[in-house]
N, C-alpha and C positions, 0 to 999 in steps of 0.2 A: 623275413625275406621269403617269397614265394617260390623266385625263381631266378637262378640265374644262365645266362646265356653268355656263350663265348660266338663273334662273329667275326669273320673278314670283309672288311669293304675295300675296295680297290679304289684308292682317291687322287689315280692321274687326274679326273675330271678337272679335281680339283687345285687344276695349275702346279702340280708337287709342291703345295707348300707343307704338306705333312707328308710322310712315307710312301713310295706306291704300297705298299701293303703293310698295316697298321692293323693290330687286334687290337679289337675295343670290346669291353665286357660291359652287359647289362647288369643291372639288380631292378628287382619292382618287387617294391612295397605297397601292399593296401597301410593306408592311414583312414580309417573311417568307411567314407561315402567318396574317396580320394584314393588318386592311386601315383606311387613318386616311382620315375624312373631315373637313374642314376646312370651314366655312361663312364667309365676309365678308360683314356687312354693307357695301355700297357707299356710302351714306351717312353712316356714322361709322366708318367701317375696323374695328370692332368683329371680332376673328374669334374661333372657338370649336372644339373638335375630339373627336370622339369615335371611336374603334378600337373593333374587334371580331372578330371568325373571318371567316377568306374567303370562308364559304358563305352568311354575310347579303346579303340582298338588297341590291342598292344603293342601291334604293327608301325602306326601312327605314334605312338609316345614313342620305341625307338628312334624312327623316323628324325620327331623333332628333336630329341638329346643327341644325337649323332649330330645334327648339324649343327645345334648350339657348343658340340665337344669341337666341331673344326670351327665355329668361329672364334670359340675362344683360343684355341692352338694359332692359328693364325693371325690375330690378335698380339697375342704374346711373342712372335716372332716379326713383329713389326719394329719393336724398340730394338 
Protein backbone atom coordinates (compact mmCIF):
# COMPACT_ATOMS: atom_id res chain seq x y z
CA UNK A 1 0.00 0.00 0.00
CA UNK A 2 1.52 3.21 -1.04
CA UNK A 3 -1.05 5.49 0.15
CA UNK A 4 -3.79 6.06 1.82
CA UNK A 5 -6.20 9.05 1.60
CA UNK A 6 -9.22 9.94 3.63
CA UNK A 7 -11.77 12.43 1.55
CA UNK A 8 -15.23 13.97 1.69
CA UNK A 9 -17.33 14.40 -1.42
CA UNK A 10 -20.50 16.01 -1.01
CA UNK A 11 -23.09 13.67 -3.15
CA UNK A 12 -26.29 15.96 -3.09
CA UNK A 13 -25.53 16.09 -6.80
CA UNK A 14 -26.05 12.85 -6.66
CA UNK A 15 -30.07 12.94 -6.02
CA UNK A 16 -29.26 11.70 -1.95
CA UNK A 17 -29.28 8.49 -2.82
CA UNK A 18 -26.06 7.97 -0.57
CA UNK A 19 -25.45 10.45 2.43
CA UNK A 20 -25.08 14.30 1.80
CA UNK A 21 -21.73 13.70 3.23
CA UNK A 22 -20.18 10.28 3.04
CA UNK A 23 -16.22 9.57 3.85
CA UNK A 24 -14.90 7.42 1.38
CA UNK A 25 -11.10 6.16 1.96
CA UNK A 26 -8.63 5.35 -0.93
CA UNK A 27 -5.87 2.76 -1.06
CA UNK A 28 -3.51 2.43 -4.36
CA UNK A 29 -1.55 -0.22 -4.80
CA UNK A 30 1.32 -0.64 -7.48
CA UNK A 31 0.93 -4.25 -8.86
CA UNK A 32 3.66 -4.32 -11.56
CA UNK A 33 3.43 -1.93 -14.54
CA UNK A 34 -0.38 -1.52 -12.92
CA UNK A 35 -1.65 0.46 -10.38
CA UNK A 36 -5.41 -0.79 -8.27
CA UNK A 37 -7.23 1.76 -6.45
CA UNK A 38 -9.64 0.67 -4.04
CA UNK A 39 -12.42 3.03 -2.68
CA UNK A 40 -14.60 2.26 1.04
CA UNK A 41 -17.34 3.40 1.62
CA UNK A 42 -17.19 4.21 5.50
CA UNK A 43 -20.62 3.90 6.21
CA UNK A 44 -21.61 0.61 4.85
CA UNK A 45 -17.99 -0.90 4.19
CA UNK A 46 -19.12 -1.14 0.69
CA UNK A 47 -15.61 -1.16 -1.25
CA UNK A 48 -15.06 -1.30 -5.13
CA UNK A 49 -11.68 -1.34 -7.22
CA UNK A 50 -10.57 -0.27 -10.49
CA UNK A 51 -6.63 -0.73 -12.07
CA UNK A 52 -5.08 0.84 -14.88
CA UNK A 53 -1.38 1.82 -16.43
CA UNK A 54 0.94 3.58 -13.89
CA UNK A 55 0.99 6.82 -15.86
CA UNK A 56 -2.81 7.50 -14.89
CA UNK A 57 -3.05 10.19 -12.85
CA UNK A 58 -4.11 9.33 -9.36
CA UNK A 59 -6.53 11.97 -9.51
CA UNK A 60 -8.45 10.12 -12.38
CA UNK A 61 -8.31 6.47 -10.68
CA UNK A 62 -9.93 8.22 -7.71
CA UNK A 63 -12.23 9.87 -9.90
CA UNK A 64 -13.35 6.70 -11.55
CA UNK A 65 -13.53 4.29 -8.09
CA UNK A 66 -15.65 7.03 -6.47
CA UNK A 67 -18.28 6.75 -9.07
CA UNK A 68 -17.98 3.05 -9.59
CA UNK A 69 -18.41 3.13 -5.32
CA UNK A 70 -21.89 5.37 -5.87
CA UNK A 71 -22.98 3.16 -8.68
CA UNK A 72 -22.60 0.20 -6.92
CA UNK A 73 -24.25 1.89 -3.58
CA UNK A 74 -27.09 2.86 -5.54
CA UNK A 75 -27.33 -0.19 -7.25
CA UNK A 76 -27.72 -1.89 -4.00
CA UNK A 77 -30.39 0.40 -2.76
CA UNK A 78 -32.65 -0.33 -5.63
CA UNK A 79 -33.74 -3.94 -4.36
Amino acid sequence: MYLDDKLFYNSVILKNKVPAMTEVYFEHHQIGQYFKTVAICSNTGVEVSVSGPINTPQSRRQDLAYKKLIYVLNKGSKK
